[in-house]
C-alpha positions in Angstrom: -103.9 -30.0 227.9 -101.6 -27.3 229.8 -101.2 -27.9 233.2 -102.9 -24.6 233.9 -106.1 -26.4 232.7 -105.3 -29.2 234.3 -108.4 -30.2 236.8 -107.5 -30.4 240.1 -107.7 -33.7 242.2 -108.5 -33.2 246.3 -107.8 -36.4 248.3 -108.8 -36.2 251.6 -108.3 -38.9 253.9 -107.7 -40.2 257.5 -108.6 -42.9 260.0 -112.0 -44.9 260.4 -114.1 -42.0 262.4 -111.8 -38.9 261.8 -114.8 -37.4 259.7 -114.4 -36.7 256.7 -117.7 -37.4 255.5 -119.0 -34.4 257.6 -116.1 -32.3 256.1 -116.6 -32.5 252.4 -120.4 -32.5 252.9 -120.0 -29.2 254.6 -117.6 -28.0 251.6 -119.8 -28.9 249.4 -122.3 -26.4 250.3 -119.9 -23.7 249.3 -120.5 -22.3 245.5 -116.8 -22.6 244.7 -117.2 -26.0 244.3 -120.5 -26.5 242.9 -118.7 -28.1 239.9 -116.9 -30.8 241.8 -117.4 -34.1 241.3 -117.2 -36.8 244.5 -115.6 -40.2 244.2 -116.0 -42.0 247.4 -114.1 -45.2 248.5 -115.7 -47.7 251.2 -114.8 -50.6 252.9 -117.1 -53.2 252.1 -119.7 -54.8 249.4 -122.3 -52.3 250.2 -121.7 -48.5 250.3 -123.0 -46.2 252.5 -121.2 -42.8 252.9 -122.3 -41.5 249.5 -125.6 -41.6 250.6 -124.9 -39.3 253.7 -123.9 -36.6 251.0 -126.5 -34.2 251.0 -126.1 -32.4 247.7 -123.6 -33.3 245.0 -122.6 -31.6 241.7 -123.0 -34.0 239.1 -122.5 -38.0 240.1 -121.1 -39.9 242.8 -118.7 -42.8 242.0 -118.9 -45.2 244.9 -116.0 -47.8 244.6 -116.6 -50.5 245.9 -113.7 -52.7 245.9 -112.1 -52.0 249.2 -108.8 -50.5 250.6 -106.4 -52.8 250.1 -103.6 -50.6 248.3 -103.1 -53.2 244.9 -107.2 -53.1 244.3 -107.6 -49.7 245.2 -104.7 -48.3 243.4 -106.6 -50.0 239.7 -109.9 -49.6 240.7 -109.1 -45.3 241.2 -107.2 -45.1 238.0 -110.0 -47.1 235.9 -113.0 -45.0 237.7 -110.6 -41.6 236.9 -110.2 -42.7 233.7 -113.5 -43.0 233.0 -114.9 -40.0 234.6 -112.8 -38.4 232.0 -113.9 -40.1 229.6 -117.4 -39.6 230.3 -117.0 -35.8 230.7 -115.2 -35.3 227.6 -118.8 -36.7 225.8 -121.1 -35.0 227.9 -122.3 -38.1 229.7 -121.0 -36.3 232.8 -121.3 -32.5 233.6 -118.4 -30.6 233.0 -117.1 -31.1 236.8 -114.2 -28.2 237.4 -112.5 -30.5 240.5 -112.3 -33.8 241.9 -112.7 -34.4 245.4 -111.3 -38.1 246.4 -112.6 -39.4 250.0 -110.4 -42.4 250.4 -111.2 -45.3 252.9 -110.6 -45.0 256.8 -107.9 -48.1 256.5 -106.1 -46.7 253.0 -102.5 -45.9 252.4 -102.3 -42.6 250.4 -98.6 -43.4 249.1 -99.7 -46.2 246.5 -102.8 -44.1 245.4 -100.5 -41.0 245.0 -98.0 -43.3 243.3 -100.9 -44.8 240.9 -101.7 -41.4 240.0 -98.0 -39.9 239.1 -97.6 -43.1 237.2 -100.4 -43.0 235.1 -99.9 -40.9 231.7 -103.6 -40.0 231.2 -104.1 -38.9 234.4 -100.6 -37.0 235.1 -101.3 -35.0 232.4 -105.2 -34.4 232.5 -105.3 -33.9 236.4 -103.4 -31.9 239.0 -102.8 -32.8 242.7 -104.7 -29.8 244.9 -103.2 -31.2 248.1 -103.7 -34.6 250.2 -106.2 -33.3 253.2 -105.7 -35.7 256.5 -108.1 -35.1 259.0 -107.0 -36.4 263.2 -109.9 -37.0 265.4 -109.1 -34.9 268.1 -110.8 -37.2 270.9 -109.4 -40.6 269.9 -106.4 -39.3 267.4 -103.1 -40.0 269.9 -104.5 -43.6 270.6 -105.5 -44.6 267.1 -101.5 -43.0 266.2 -100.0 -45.2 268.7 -101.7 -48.5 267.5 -102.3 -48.1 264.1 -99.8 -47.4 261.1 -102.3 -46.6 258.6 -102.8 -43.3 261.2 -99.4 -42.1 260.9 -98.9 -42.6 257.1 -102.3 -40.8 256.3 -100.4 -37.8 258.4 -96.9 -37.9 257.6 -98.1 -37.5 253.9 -100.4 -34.7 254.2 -100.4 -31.0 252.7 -102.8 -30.1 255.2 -103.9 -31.8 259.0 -107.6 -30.7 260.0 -108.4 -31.7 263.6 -112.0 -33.1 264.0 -114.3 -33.3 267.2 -112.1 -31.0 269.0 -115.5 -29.4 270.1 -116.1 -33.1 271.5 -113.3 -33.1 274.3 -113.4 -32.0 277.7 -113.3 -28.2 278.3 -110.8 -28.2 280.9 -108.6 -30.8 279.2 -109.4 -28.7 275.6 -105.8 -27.1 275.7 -103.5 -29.7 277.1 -104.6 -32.9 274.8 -104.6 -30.6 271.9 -101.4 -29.5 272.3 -100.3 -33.2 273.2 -102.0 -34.0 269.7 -100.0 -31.3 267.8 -96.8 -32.0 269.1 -97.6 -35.7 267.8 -98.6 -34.7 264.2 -96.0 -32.3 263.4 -93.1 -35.3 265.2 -94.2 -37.1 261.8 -94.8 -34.2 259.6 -93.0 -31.0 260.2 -94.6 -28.7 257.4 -97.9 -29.3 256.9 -99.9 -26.6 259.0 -102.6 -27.7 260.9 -105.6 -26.3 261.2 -108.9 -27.0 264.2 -111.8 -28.0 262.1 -114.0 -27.5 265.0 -112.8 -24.0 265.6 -113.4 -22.5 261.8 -109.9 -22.4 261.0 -110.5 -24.6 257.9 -113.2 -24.1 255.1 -113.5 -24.1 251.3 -111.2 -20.9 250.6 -108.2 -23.2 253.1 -108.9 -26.2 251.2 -108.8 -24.8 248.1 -106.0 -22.8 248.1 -102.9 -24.5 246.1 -100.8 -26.4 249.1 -97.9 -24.6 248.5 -98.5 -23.2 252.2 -96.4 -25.7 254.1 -93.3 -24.5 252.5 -93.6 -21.6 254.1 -93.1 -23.2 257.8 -89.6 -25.0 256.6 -88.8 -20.8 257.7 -88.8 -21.7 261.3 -86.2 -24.3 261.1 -83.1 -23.0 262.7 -80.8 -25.7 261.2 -82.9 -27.0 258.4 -83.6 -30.1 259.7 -86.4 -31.4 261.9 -85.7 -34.2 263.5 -89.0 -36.6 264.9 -89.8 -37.5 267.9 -88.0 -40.8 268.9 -91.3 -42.7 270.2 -93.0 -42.1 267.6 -90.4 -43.1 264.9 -89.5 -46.2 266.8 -93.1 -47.3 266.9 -94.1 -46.8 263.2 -91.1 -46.1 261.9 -92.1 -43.1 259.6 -90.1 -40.4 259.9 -90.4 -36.7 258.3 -87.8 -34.1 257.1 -87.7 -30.6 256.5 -84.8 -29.4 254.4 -83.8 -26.1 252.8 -80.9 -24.4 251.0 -80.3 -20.6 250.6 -78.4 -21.2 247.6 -80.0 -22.5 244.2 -79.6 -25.7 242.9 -77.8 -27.3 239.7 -80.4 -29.0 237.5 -78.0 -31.7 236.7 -77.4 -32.2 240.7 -80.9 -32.0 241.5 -81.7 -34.6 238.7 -79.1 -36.6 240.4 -80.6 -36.3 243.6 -83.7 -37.7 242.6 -82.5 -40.4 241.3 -80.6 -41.4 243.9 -83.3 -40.7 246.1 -86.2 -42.9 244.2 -83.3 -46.0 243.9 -82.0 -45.9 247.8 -85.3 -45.3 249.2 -87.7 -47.0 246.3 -90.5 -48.1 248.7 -89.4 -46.9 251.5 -89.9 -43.5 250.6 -93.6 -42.1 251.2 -93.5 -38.9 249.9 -91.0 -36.2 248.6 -91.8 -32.6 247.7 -89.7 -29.8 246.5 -90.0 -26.1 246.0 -86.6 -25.3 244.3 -84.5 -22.4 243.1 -82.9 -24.2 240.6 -79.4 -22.2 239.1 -79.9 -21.7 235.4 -83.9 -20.1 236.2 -83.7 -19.4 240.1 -86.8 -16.5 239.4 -89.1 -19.5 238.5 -89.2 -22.7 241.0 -89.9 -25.8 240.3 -92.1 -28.0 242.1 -91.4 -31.8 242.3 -93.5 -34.3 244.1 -92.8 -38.5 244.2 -93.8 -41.3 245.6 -91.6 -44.3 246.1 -89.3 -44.2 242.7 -92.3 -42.4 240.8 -91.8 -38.6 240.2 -94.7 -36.2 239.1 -93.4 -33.8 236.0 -91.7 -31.3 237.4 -94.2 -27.5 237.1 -91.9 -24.7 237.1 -94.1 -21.5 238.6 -94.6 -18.4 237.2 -93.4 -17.2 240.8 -92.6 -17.6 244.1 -95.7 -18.1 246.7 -93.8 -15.8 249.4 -90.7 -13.7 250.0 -88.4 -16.8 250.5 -86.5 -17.7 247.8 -84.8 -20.4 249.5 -84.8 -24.4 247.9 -87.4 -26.4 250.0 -88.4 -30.2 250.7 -90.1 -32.4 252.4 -88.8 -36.0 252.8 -91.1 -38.4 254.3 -89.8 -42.3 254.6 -90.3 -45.5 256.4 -87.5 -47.5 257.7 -85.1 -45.5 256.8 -82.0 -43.8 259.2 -81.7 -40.4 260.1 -78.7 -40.1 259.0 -79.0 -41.7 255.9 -81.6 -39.1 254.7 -79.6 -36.4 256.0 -77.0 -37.1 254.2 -78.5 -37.3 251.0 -79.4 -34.0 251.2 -76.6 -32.8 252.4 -74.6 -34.1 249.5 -77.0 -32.0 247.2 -76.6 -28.9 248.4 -72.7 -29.3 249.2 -73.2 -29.1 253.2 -70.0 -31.0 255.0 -71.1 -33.9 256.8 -68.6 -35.9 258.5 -68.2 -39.3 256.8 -71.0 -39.2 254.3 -70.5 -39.5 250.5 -70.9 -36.8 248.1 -73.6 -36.8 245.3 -71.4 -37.9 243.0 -70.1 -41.2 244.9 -73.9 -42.1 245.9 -74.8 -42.0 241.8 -71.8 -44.1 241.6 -73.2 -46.5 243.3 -74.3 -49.7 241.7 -77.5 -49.0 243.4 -78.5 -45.7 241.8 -79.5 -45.4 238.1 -78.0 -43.0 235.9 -79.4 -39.5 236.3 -82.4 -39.1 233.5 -83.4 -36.0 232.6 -86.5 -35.8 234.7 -85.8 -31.5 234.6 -84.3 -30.9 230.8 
């Protein structure tokens, strides 16, 4: 299978509450995804969300098993698996999309690691985007005690707010500004959208989440630096990098090892949009998790004007600098005591460079 036929996978997540329920049953009433099919994940013996669903194309696969990140992680790749299975024999219907509603206590990095890691399902589905929905009356107190809250934001495509309709008129502006100024401190390119206000629906969640890049634009040094409260309370940090000039495959494949062997799992997500030098008309997209990296897709084009290389780096634990400075020793920029690319693959920490982009 090409990845052009490749059916797309939708995760959408985010804390207990943040409603998500509400969101993909009011997508599903949209005819461009009457072919989906709904896997739900709940905490607990017994299931109840999937009954809440008010119409679904073809079946719902309720697991059952809990979030805990190891169960979860097997539970989603045998459930994938065998909705594959069924559909290739006509036991299910021919569903065009998967939409995944995670748990409100899940981590989305070991569920997108699971699925870059697993052959059948790397090469038979394509990630459409992780969708993190913020309840907009309880969102900056369940970020401040909960770490779950800021990883299911940090590694978003997309960031919905919920229930802004819910809060005070008079206090509307000022605690959603408060909000956004907290989700974008731990994730500087995903766009965010008000739920409440229309500004997200089918043709927004459908659409390929290339969109993000396109905000790495308003970064006058190429680095976004996050908020300092928030970093020291849940340690997760995010980056936004970019390079006008293109890239040497051989560097970039260097890069990314270095990156997965430093970091391993400490890094949450990464994702690239980059010129590389030998085919800078064509960029490739790269997406990992931890040390697991999604096949590179080289597009047919670019999604804008911009032609400049693009990433997002979000880690846990890790120093500002020493992310910093790992891109920096990709695209050449002089940093004052850092290594180069060269000495950090020399390291007895980093693997030899594979050839991830031959």
């Amino acid at each position: 299978m090409s990845r052009r036929d490749a059916i797309g996978l939708s995760i959408v997540t985010g804390f207990l509450g943040a409603g998500k329920t509400t969101l993909i049953n009011r997508l599903l009433r949209a005819p461009e995804l009457a072919d989906a099919l709904v896997i739900v994940n709940e905490w607990g013996e017994i299931g109840l969300d999937h009954l809440l669903y008010e119409r679904l194309a073809g079946d719902a696969i309720l697991i059952a098993s809990g979030c805990v990140c190891c169960a979860l992680r097997g539970d989603l790749v045998d459930v994938l698996r065998d909705a594959l299975a069924r559909r290739e024999c006509g036991a299910l219907p021919g569903f065009g999309r998967i939409v995944f509603e995670t748990a409100g206590l899940a981590e989305p990095a070991p569920i997108l690691q699971a699925l870059f890691a697993d052959p059948v399902l790397s090469s038979r589905l394509a990630l459409s985007g992780v969708t993190t929905l913020v309840d907009a009356v309880n969102g900056i107190a369940t970020l401040g005690a909960r770490g779950e809250s800021a990883r299911q934001i940090a590694l978003a495509d997309r960031l919905v707010i919920a229930k802004s309709d819910l809060l005070p008129p008079a206090e509307r502006a000022s605690r959603l500004a408060a909000l956004g100024a907290a989700l974008r401190a731990l994730n500087p390119a995903a766009p965010i959208l008000d739920g409440a206000a229309a500004e997200f629906g089918p043709a927004e969640f459908l659409a390929a989440p290339l969109a993000p890049f396109s905000r790495l634009r308003e970064k006058v040094d190429g680095v976004s630096r996050p908020d300092e409260g928030l970093r020291t309370a849940h340690g997760v940090q995010g980056f936004a990098f970019r390079s006008a000039e293109p890239i040497e495959s051989a560097a970039f494949a260097k890069f990314l090892s270095v990156l997965g062997s430093l970091l391993g799992p400490r890094l949450l997500r990464f994702k690239g949009l980059i010129a590389l030098a030998d085919r800078p008309e064509t960029p490739v997209l790269v997406e990992g998790v931890q040390h697991v990296f999604h096949a590179p897709r080289t597009l047919e084009r670019w999604p804008d004007a911009d032609r400049a290389s693009r990433a997002v780096v979000i880690v846990e634990g890790v120093a500002s600098r020493d992310v910093e400075n790992l891109w920096a020793a990709l695209t050449g920029a002089p940093r004052i005591d850092a290594p180069d690319l060269a000495a950090l693959a020399d390291s007895p920490l980093a693997p030899r460079a594979g050839g991830l982009l031959g």
